[in-house]
C-alpha positions in Angstrom: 7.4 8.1 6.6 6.8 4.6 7.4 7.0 1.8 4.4 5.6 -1.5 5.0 4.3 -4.5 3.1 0.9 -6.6 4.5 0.2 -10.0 3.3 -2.3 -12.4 4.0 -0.8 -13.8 6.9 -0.8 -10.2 8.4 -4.5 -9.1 8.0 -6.5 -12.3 7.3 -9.2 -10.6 5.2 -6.5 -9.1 2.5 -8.0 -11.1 -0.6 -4.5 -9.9 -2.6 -1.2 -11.2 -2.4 0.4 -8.1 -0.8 -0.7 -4.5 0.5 2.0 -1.8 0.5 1.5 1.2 2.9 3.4 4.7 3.4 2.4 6.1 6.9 3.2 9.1 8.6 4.8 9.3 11.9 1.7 9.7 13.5 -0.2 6.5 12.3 -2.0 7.9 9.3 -1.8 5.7 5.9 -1.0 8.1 3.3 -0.9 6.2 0.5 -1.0 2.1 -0.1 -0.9 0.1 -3.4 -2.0 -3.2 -3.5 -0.2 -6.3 -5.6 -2.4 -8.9 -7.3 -1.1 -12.6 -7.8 0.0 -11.8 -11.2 2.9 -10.0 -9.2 1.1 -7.0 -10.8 -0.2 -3.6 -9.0 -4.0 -3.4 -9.1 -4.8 -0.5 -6.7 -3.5 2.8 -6.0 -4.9 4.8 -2.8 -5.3 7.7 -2.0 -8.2 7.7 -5.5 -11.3 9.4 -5.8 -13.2 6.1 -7.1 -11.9 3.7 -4.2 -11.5 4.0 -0.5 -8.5 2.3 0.3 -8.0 -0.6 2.5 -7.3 1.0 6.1 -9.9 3.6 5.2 -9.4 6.6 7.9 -7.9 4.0 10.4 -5.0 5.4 12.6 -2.4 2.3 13.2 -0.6 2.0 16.5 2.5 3.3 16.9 4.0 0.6 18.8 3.2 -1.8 15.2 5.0 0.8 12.9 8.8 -0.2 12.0 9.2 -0.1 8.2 9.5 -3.7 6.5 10.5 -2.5 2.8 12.1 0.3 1.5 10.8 4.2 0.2 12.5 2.8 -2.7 11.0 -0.3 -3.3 7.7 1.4 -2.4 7.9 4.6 -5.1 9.2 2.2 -8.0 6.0 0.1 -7.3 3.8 3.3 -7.3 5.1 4.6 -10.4 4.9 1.6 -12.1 0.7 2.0 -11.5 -2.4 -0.3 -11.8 -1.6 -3.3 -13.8 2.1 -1.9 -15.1 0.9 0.8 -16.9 2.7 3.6 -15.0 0.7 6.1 -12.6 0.4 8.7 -15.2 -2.1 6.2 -17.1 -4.7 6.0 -14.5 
């Protein structure tokens, strides 16, 4: 799996402060989260009530070199929308 973190600067129509993604080796986003400016997470994706930001877009492979870490990626998962831990969703 690939980890990386999208901000503004990265895809100009991201209205929050960051976007994390975890995609598979060939392109496919399997899960994102996104980070509010309160520093807090707001979204989780894959959800049955919200398409998530790439949608069913496959990225290029050539663009695809992880910029954060599984870790960092899986603590901000678990801690869920708002801080309230995924298991509260």
């Amino acid at each position: 799996m690939i980890y990386m973190k999208w901000t503004p600067c990265d895809l100009v129509t991201l209205d929050k402060e960051a976007l994390y993604t975890e995609v598979d080796e060939d392109g496919w986003v399997q899960r994102e989260l996104s980070i509010d400016t309160d520093g807090l997470v707001k979204q989780l994706v894959p959800s049955a009530s919200r398409p998530g930001w790439f949608g069913l877009t496959r990225l290029s492979l050539i663009m695809l070199e992880s910029n954060v870490s599984k870790a960092e990626f899986e603590t901000l998962w678990e801690e869920g929308p708002d801080g309230l831990g995924t298991t509260q969703q």
